[in-house]
C-alpha positions in Angstrom: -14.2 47.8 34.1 -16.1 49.1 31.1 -12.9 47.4 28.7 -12.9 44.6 30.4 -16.8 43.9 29.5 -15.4 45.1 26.0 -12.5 42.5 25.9 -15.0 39.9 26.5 -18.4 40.1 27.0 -18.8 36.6 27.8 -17.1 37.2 31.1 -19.6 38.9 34.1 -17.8 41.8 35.3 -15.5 41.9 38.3 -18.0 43.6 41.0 -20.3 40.8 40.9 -17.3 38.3 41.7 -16.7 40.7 44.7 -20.0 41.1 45.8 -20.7 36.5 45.9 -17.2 36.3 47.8 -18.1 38.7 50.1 -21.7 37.4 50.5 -20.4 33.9 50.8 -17.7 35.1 53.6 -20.5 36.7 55.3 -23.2 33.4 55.5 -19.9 31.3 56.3 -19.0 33.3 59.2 -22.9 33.6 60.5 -22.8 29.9 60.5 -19.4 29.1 62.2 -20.2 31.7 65.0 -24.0 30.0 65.3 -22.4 26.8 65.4 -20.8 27.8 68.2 -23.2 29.5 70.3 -25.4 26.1 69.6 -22.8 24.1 70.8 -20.7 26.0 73.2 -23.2 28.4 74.6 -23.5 27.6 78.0 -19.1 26.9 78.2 -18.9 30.7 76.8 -21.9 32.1 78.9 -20.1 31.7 82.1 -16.7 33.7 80.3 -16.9 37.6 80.5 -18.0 39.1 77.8 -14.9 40.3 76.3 -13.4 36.9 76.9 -16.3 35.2 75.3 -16.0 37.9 71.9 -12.2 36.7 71.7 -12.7 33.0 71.5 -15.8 32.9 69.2 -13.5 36.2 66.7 -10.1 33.9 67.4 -12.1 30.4 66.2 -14.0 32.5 63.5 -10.9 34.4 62.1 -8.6 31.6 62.2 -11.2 29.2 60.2 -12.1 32.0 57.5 -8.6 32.5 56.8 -7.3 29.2 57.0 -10.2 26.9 55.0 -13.0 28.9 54.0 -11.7 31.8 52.0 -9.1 30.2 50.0 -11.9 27.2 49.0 -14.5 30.7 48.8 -11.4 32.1 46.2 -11.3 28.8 44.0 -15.3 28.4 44.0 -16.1 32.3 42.7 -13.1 32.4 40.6 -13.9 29.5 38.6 -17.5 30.0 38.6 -17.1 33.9 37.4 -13.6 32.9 35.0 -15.9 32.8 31.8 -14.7 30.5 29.3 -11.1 29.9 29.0 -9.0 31.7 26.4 -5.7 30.5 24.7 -3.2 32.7 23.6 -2.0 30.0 21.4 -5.3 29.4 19.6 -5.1 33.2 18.7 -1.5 33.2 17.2 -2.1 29.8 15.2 -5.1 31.9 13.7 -3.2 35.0 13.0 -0.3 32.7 11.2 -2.2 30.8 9.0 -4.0 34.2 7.7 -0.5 35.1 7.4 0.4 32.3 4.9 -2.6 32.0 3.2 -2.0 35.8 2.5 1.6 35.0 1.4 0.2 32.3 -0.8 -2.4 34.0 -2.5 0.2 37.0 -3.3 2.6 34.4 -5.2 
């Protein structure tokens, strides 16, 4: 982790990417399973209780998997990327110091 802040210092490091995704995931799942105690609370106070925790885990797991944590992924990732780097850019720089050096030693 320490290189990596090294490598590019522009970049934040990796824990704080970890610590918004898991942050967002948490709000996002406290609002889906609000959402539906607001809206289904009297259908899932008449369940038992264990039925009741499988609906409202079933309806929470498949959304977070499905639709929020891959949109969660793109958000934080591009958001904590940094700016973008191109290898390219970096060997077109190291060739032309090349030939200017190959020119100057003629």
């Amino acid at each position: 982790m320490v290189g990596e802040q090294l490598d590019n210092p522009s970049r934040p490091p990796r824990w704080l990417a970890r610590v918004a995704t898991t942050l967002g995931a948490w709000l996002v799942a406290f609002g889906v399973v609000t959402a539906l105690l607001t809206l289904f609370g009297d259908e899932l106070g008449s369940l038992p209780l264990a039925l009741r925790a499988l609906v409202i885990s079933g309806v929470l797991v498949v959304l977070m998997v499905n639709l929020v944590m891959p949109l969660l992924s793109v958000v934080v990732a591009r958001r904590f990327a940094g700016p973008p780097q191109s290898r390219l850019e970096g060997t077109r720089l190291e060739a032309d110091g090349e030939r200017d050096q190959a020119r100057s030693a003629r």
